[in-house]
C-alpha positions in Angstrom: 143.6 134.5 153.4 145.3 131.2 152.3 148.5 131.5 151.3 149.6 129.9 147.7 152.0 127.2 149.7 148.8 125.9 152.0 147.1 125.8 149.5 149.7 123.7 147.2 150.5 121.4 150.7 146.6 120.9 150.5 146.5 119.6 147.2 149.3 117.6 147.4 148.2 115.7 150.4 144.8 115.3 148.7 146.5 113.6 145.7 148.9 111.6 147.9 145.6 110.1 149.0 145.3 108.5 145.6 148.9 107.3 145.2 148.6 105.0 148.6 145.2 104.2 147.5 145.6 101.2 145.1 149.0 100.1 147.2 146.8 99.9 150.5 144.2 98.2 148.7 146.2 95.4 146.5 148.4 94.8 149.8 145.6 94.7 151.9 143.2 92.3 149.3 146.4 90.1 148.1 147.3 89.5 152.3 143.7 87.6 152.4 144.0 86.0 149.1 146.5 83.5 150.2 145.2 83.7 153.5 142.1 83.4 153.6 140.9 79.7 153.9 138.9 78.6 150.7 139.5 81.0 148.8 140.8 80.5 145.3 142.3 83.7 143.0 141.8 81.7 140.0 137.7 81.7 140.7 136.6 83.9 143.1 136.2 87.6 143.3 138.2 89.9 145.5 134.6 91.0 146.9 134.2 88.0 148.1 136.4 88.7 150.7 133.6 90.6 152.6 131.9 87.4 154.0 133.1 85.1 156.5 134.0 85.7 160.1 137.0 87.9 158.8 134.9 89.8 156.1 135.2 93.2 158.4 139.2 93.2 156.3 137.6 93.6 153.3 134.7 95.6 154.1 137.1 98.3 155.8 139.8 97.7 152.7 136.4 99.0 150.2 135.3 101.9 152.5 139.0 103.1 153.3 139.7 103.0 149.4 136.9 104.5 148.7 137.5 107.7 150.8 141.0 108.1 150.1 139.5 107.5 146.2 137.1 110.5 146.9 140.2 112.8 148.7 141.7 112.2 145.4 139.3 113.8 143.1 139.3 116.9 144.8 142.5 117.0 144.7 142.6 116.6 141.1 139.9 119.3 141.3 142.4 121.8 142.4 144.8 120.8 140.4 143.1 121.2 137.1 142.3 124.7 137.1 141.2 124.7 133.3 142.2 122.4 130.1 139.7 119.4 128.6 138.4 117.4 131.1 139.3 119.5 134.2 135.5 118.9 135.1 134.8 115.4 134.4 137.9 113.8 135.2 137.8 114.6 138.8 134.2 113.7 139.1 134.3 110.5 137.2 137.4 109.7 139.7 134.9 110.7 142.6 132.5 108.5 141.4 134.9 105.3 141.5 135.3 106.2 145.1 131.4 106.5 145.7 131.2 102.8 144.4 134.0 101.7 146.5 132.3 102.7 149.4 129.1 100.8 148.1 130.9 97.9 148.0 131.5 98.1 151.2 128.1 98.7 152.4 126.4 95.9 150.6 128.2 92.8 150.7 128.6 90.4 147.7 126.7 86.8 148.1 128.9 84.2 149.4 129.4 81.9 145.7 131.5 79.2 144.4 132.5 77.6 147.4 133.9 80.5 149.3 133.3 80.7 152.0 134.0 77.2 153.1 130.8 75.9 153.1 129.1 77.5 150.3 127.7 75.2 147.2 129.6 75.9 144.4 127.9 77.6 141.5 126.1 80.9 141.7 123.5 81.5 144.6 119.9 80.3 144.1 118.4 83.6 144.6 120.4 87.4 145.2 119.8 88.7 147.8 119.4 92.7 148.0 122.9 93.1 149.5 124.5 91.3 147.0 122.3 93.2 143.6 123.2 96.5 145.5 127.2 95.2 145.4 127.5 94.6 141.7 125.3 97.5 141.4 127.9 100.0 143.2 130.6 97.9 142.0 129.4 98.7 138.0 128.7 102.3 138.9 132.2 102.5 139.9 134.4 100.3 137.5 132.3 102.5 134.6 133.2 105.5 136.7 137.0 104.8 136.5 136.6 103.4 132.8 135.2 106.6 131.6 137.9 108.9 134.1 140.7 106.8 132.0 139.0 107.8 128.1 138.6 111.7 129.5 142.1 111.7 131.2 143.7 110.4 127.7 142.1 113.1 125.8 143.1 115.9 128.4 146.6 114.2 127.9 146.3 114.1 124.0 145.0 118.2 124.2 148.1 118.8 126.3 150.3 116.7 123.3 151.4 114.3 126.4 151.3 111.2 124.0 152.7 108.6 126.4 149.8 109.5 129.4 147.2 109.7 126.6 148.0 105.9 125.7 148.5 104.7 128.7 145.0 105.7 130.0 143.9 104.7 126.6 145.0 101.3 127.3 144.1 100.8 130.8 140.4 102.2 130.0 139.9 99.7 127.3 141.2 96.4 129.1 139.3 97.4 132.3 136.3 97.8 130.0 137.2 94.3 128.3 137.8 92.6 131.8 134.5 94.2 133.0 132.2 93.2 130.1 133.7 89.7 130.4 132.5 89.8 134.0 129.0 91.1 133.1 128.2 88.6 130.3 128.3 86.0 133.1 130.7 83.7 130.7 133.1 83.7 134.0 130.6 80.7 135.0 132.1 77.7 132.8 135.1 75.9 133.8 137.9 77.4 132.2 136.4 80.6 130.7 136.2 81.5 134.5 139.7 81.0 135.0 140.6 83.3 132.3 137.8 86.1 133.1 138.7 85.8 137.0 142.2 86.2 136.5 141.6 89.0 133.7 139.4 90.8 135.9 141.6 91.0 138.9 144.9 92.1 136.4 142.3 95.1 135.4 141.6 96.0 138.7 145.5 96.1 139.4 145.8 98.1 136.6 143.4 100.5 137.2 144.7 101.1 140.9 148.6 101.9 139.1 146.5 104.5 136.8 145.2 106.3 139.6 148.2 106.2 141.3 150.5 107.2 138.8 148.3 110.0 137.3 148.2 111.6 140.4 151.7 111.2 141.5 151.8 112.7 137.8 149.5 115.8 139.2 151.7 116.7 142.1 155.0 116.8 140.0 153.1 119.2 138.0 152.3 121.7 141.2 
């Protein structure tokens, strides 16, 4: 049989996987931003990143993410025994990583100038690589939306005020940023500025959740 301590070092290094997560990711996406020739944070999408003679970066950043995303939520599996949302959390987690690896599968079209060469503007016509992107991309962002709302109500069950806002907030301005991305408003001079930028600060902020919540879990073992 397993012993209790394997058992607890399994869990823990499962849930370490999602504290270096997010860290490897920004580093690794924030490296190519002001690298990357062309590209401009203020307008263009960190999946963007996936085209271009360097592209492989970002493609591997997405699929390494997503695995050490999906390591995660079974670690936070194990680690909720019982208690509200000791189901869904993990799974909803899970499911982030699934779209993560999506992303890296289908690549986003090339838009708005980047890479060098591109017209600016949307592309004429989106191609089935780039409609599978935002597709796994949306499955995943609602994923880790949804994991923030049922982690602040295990948190609030558990009278753990401080968590239960904090996931609060960080579900609702990723579900802000992300609608603002959907409505295609991000197209018109400034208003793309603002939803760029807005988008990329919720996708920072939804890397320190997962992070934190699970350097949260393995304090708790």
């Amino acid at each position: 049989m397993i012993s209790t301590n394997t058992k607890t070092r399994t869990i823990k290094a499962l849930l370490t996987c999602g504290v270096i997560a997010g860290p490897l990711y920004l580093i690794v996406s924030l490296l190519q931003v002001f690298t990357r020739e062309g590209f401009d944070f203020t307008r263009h999408s960190w999946s963007l990143l996936s085209n271009g003679d360097l592209g492989w970066i970002q493609i591997t950043n997405f699929f390494l993410a997503g695995i050490l995303t999906i390591a995660c939520a079974i670690g936070m599996r194990r680690a909720l025994i019982s208690g509200r949302g000791h189901t869904w959390g993990p799974l909803l987690i899970a499911l982030y990583g699934v779209g993560l690896i999506g992303a890296s599968i289908f690549v986003a079209d090339p838009m708005n100038g980047f890479p060098v060469g591109t017209p600016l503007g949307n592309p004429v016509s989106v191609s089935t690589s780039g409609l599978m992107h935002l597709v796994s991309g949306s499955i995943g962002f609602l994923g880790l939306i949804a994991a923030c709302f049922v982690f602040a109500s295990r948190f609030k069950s558990l009278n753990e005020l401080g968590w239960a806002k904090y996931s609060i907030t960080t579900g609702v301005m990723f579900l802000l940023a992300f609608l603002g991305v959907a409505s295609g408003a991000q197209q018109n001079g400034g208003i793309l500025v603002f939803v760029t930028l807005s988008f990329t600060l919720a996708v920072i902020l939804g890397w320190a959740w997962i992070s934190t919540v699970s350097a949260r879990l393995i304090k708790s073992l």
